[in-house]
C-alpha positions as CSV (number, residue, x, y, z in Angstrom):
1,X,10.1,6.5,19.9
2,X,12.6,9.5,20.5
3,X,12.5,12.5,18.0
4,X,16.1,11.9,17.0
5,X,15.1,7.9,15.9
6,X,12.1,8.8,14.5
7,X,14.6,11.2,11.9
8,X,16.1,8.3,11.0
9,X,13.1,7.1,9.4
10,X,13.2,7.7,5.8
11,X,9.0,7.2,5.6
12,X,8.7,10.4,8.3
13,X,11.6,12.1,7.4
14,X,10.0,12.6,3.5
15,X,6.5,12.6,4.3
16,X,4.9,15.9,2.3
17,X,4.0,19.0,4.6
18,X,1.7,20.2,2.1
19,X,-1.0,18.9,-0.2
20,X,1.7,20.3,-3.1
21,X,4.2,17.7,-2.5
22,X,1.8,14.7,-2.0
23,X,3.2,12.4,-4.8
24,X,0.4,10.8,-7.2
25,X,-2.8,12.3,-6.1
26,X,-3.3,14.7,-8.4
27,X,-6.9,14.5,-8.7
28,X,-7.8,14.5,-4.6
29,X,-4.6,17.0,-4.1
30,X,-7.1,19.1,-6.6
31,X,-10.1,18.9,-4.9
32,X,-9.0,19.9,-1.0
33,X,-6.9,22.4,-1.9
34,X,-10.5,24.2,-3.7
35,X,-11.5,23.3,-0.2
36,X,-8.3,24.9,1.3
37,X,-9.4,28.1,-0.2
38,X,-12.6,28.6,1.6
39,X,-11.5,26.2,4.5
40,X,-15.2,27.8,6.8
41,X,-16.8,25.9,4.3
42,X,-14.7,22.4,5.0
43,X,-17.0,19.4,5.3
44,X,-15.9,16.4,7.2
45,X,-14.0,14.3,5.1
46,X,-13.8,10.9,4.4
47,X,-10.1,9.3,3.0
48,X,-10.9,5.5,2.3
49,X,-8.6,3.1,0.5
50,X,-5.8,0.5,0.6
51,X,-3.0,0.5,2.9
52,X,0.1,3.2,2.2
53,X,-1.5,5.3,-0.5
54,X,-1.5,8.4,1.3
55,X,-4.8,8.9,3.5
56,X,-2.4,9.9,6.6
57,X,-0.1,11.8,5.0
58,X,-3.2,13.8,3.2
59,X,-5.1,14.2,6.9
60,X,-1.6,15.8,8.3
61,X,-1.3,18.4,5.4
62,X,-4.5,19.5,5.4
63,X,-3.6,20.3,9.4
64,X,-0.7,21.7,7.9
65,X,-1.9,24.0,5.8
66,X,-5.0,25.4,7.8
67,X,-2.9,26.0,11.3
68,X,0.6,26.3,10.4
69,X,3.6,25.5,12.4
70,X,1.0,25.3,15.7
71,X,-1.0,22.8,13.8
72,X,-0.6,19.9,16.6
73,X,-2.6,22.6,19.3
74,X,-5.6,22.1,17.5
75,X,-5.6,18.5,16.2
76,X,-6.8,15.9,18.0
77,X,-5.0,12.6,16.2
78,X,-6.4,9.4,17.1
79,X,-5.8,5.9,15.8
80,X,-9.8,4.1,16.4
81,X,-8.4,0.7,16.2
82,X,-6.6,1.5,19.3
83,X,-9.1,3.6,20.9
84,X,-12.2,2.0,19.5
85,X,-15.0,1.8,22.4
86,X,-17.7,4.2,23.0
87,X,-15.8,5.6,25.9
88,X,-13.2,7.2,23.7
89,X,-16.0,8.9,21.7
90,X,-17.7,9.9,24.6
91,X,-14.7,11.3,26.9
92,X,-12.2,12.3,24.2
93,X,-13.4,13.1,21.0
94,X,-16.4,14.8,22.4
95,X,-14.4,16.8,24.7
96,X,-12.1,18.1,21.9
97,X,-15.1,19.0,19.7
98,X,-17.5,21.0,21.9
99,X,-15.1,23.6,23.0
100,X,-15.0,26.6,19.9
101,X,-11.9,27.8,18.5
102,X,-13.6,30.6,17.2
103,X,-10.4,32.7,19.1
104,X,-7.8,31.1,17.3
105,X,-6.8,32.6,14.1
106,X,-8.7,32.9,10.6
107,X,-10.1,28.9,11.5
108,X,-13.6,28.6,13.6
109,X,-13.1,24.6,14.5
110,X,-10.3,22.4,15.4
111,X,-9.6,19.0,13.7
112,X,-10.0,15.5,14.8
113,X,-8.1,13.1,12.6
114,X,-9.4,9.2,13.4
115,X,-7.3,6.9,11.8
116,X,-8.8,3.1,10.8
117,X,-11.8,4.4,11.9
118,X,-13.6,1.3,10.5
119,X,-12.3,-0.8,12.9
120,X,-15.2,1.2,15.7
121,X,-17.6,-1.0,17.0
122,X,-20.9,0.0,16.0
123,X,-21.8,1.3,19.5
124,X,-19.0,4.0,18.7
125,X,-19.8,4.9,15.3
126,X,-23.5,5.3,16.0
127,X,-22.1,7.9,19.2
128,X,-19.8,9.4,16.6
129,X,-22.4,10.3,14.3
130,X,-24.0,12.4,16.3
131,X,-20.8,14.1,17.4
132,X,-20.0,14.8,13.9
133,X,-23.5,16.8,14.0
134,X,-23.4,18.6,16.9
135,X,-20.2,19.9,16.9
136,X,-20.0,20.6,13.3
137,X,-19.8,24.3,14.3
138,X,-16.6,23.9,16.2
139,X,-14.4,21.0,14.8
140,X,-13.9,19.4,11.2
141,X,-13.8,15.1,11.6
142,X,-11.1,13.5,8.8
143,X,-11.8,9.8,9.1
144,X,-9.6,7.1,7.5
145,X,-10.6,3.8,6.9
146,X,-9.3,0.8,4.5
147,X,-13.0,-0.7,3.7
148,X,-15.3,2.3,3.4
149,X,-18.3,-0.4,3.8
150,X,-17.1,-0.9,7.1
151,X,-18.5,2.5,8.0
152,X,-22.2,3.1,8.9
153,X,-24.1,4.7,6.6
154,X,-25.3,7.6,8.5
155,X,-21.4,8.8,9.2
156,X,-20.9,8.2,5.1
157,X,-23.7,11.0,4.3
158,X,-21.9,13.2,6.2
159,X,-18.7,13.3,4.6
160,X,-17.2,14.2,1.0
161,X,-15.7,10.6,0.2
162,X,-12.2,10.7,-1.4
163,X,-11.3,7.1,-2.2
164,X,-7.4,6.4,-2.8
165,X,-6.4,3.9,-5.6
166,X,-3.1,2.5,-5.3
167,X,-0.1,4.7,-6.3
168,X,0.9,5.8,-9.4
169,X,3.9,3.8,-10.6
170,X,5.9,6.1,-12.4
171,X,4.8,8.7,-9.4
172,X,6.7,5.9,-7.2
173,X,9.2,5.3,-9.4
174,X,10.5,9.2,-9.2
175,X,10.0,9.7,-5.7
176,X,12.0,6.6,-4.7
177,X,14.5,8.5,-7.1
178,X,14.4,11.6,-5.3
179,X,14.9,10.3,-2.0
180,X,17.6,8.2,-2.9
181,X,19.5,11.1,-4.7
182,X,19.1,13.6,-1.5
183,X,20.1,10.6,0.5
184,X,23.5,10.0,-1.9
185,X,22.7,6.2,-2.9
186,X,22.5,5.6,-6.4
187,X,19.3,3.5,-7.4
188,X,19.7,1.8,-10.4
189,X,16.7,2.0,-12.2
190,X,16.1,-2.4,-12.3
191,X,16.3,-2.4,-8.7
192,X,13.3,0.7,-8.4
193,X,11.4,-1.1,-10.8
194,X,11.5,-4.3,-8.7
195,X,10.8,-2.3,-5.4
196,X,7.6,-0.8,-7.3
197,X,6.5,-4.4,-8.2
198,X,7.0,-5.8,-5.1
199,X,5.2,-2.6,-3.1
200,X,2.1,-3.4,-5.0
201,X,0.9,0.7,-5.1
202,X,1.9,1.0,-1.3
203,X,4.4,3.8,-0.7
204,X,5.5,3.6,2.9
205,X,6.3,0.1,2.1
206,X,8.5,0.9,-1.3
207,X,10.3,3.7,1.3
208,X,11.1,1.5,4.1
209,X,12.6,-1.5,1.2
210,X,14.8,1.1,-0.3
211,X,16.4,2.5,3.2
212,X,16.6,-1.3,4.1
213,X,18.6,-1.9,0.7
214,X,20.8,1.2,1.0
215,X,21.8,0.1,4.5
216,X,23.3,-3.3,2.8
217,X,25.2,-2.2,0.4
218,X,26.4,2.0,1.0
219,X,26.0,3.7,-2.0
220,X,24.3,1.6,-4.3
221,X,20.7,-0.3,-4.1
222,X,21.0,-2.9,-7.3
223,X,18.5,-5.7,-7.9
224,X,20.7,-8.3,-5.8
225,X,20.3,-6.1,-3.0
226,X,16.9,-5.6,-2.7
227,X,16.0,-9.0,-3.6
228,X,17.9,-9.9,-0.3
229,X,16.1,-7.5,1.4
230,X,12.1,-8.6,0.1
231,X,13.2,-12.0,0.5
232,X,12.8,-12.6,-3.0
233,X,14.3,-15.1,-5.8
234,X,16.1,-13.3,-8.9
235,X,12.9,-12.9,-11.7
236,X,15.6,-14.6,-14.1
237,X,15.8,-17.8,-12.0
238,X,12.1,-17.7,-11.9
239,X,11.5,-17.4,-14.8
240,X,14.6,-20.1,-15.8
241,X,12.3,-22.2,-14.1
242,X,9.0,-21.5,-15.8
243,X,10.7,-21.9,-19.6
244,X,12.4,-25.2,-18.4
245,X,8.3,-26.2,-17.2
246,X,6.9,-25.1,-20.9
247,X,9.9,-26.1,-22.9
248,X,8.9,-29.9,-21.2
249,X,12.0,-30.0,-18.8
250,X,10.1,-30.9,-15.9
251,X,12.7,-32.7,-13.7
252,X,14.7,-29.5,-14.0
253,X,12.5,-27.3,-13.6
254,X,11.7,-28.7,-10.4
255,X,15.8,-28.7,-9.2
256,X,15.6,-25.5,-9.6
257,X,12.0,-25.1,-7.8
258,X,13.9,-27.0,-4.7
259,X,17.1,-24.6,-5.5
260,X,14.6,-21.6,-5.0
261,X,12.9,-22.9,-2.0
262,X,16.5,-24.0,-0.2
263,X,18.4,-20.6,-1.1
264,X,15.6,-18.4,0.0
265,X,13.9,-20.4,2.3
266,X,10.1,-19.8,0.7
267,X,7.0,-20.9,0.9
268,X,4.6,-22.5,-1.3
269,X,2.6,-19.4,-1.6
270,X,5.3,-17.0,-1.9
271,X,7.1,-19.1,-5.2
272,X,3.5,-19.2,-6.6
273,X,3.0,-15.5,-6.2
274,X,6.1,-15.0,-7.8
275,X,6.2,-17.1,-10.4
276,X,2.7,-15.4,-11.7
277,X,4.2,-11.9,-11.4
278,X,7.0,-13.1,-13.8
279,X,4.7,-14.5,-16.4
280,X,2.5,-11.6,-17.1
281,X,6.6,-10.4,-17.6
282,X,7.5,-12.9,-20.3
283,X,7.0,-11.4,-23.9
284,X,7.1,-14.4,-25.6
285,X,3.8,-16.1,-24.4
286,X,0.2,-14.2,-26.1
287,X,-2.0,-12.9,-23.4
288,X,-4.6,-15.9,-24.1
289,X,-1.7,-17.8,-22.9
290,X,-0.9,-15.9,-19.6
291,X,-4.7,-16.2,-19.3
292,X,-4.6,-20.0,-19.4
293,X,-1.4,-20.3,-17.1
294,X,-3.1,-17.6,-14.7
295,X,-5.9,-20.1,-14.4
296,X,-3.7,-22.8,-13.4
297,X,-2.3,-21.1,-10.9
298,X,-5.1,-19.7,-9.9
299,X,-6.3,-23.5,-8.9
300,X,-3.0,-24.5,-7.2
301,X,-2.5,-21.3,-5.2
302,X,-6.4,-22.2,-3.4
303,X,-5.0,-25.5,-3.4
304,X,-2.3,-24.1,-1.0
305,X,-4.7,-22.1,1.0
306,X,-6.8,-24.9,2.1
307,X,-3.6,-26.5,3.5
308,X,-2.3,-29.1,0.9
309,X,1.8,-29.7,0.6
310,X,3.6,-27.1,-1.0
311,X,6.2,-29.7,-2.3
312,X,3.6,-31.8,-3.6
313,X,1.3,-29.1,-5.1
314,X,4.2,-27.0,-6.7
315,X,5.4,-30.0,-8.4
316,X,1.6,-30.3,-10.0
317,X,1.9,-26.9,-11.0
318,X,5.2,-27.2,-12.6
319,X,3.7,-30.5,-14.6
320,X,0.5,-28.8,-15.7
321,X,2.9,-26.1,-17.2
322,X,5.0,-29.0,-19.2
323,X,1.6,-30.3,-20.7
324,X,0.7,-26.8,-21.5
325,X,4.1,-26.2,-23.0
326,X,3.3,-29.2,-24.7
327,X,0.1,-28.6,-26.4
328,X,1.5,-25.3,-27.6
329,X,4.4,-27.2,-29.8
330,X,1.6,-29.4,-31.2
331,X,-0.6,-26.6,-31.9
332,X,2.3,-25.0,-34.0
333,X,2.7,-28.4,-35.6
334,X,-0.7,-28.8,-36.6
335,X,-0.6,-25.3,-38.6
């Protein structure tokens, strides 16, 4: 990808070039810049966690701030699922780390930055580990992994573990803001809140919805507009649907289920996972309720996973909500 497209890409464009603009880390941010300060004494570094919570973005900075503008000369960037075989440890990575950089500015060793690093085969980890000791005098590993289990012991005991929880959602909510203001779209605040829910913590993904909804509509990202873009139903038709269910409307409830399904084209899985994110929403059921109707859910959404209709199951669902609905009224009765 060209330099000029890749400008274009809202996700690079405002990705932080320091650990101080890293949004929602506050805690890791804290603990590599005490490293940052006596950076000689760096160990290799571990960044495990979910998808889009910064472990990248963190691994660049830290380049960033120990080498400056000419950080790229002595950082070796690798993505291991890629390059995963023993050859690349062997050739590459042990190249890059034997030579000293003892003759370039204030920092003795040179960084090697291995993204999804546990998706090595075990062959290249058990090479890597002994890299990682040998040339510990000349170069500084940062590994990045989503399943920190995936990664051998031996290379875990040799690392200060950071793990990464999913983003903040205020954090997301006021950086999504910021972007959109220096970009001149007005985010109403409904539709941020809905890209947050959707992103599920994941950052790069709430950036790339928002530049997709501010190319639909210029000026202005509203909730209609990113619901086009996620592919998602309006929460008030879902939830029309789930009160018709409870209130014992089950025939319409399920016209509007197949209004749903025909006007956004989803699946079985998709309505389900929808249709439990806007419960936990509704203010008027107790949380023992939403426990009970999380529970049913639960059941139909395996149901669904083990290949059963979606038409056929989704109707089920929408009935076991009517007798639920049901019991409720004759539980008020009773008292």
């Amino acid at each position: 990808m060209a330099a000029n497209e890749e400008a274009l890409m809202w996700v690079e464009k405002y990705r932080p070039k320091c650990l101080d603009e890293v949004v929602g880390l506050k805690d890791i941010v804290k603990s590599l810049k005490a490293f940052m300060k006596k950076p000689k004494t760096m160990p290799h570094l571990l960044l495990a966690g979910v998808p889009g919570t910064g472990k990248t973005t963190i691994a660049l900075a830290i380049a960033h701030e120990l080498y400056g503008s000419n950080w790229k000369s002595f950082t070796l960037e690798l993505n291991a699922s890629d390059e995963r075989g023993i050859d690349t440890v062997r050739d590459r990575i042990k190249d890059f780390s034997r030579y000293s950089r003892s003759g370039f500015g204030d920092i003795p060793f040179a960084l090697i930055i291995l993204d999804e690093c546990d998706q090595m085969t075990g062959p290249a980890q058990t090479a890597l580990r002994r890299i990682m000791e040998i040339g510990s005098r000349t170069s500084r590993f940062i590994l990045i992994c989503n399943q920190s289990s995936k990664i051998i012991e031996p290379i875990q005991s040799r690392c200060a573990i950071f793990r990464f929880s999913r983003v903040d959602r205020q954090a997301m909510k006021d950086h999504l803001q910021c972007i959109a203001k220096k970009e001149n779209v007005t985010l109403q605040p409904e539709a941020a809140e809905q890209i947050v829910d959707f992103s599920e913590g994941d950052l790069r993904h709430a950036i790339n919805v928002l530049q997709t909804a501010s190319a639909y509509k210029e000026g202005v990202v509203d909730e209609k507009t990113v619901s086009m873009v996620i592919g998602e139903a309006s929460p008030m038709q879902v939830q029309k649907m789930i009160r018709k269910a409870l209130y014992g409307d089950f025939m319409e409830a399920r016209k509007t289920m197949y209004d749903i399904m025909g006007n956004f084209g989803f699946s079985g899985s998709e309505i389900i996972r929808q249709v439990q994110r806007e419960i936990f929403k509704m203010s008027d059921l107790t949380p023992e309720q939403k426990a009970d109707l999380s529970g049913l859910i639960g059941e139909y959404d395996y149901r669904l996973t083990q290949g059963a209709n979606s038409d056929i199951q989704l109707s089920a669902l929408l009935s076991q909500f009517a007798k639920f609905g049901k019991n409720i009224e004759e539980t008020y009765a009773a008292k």
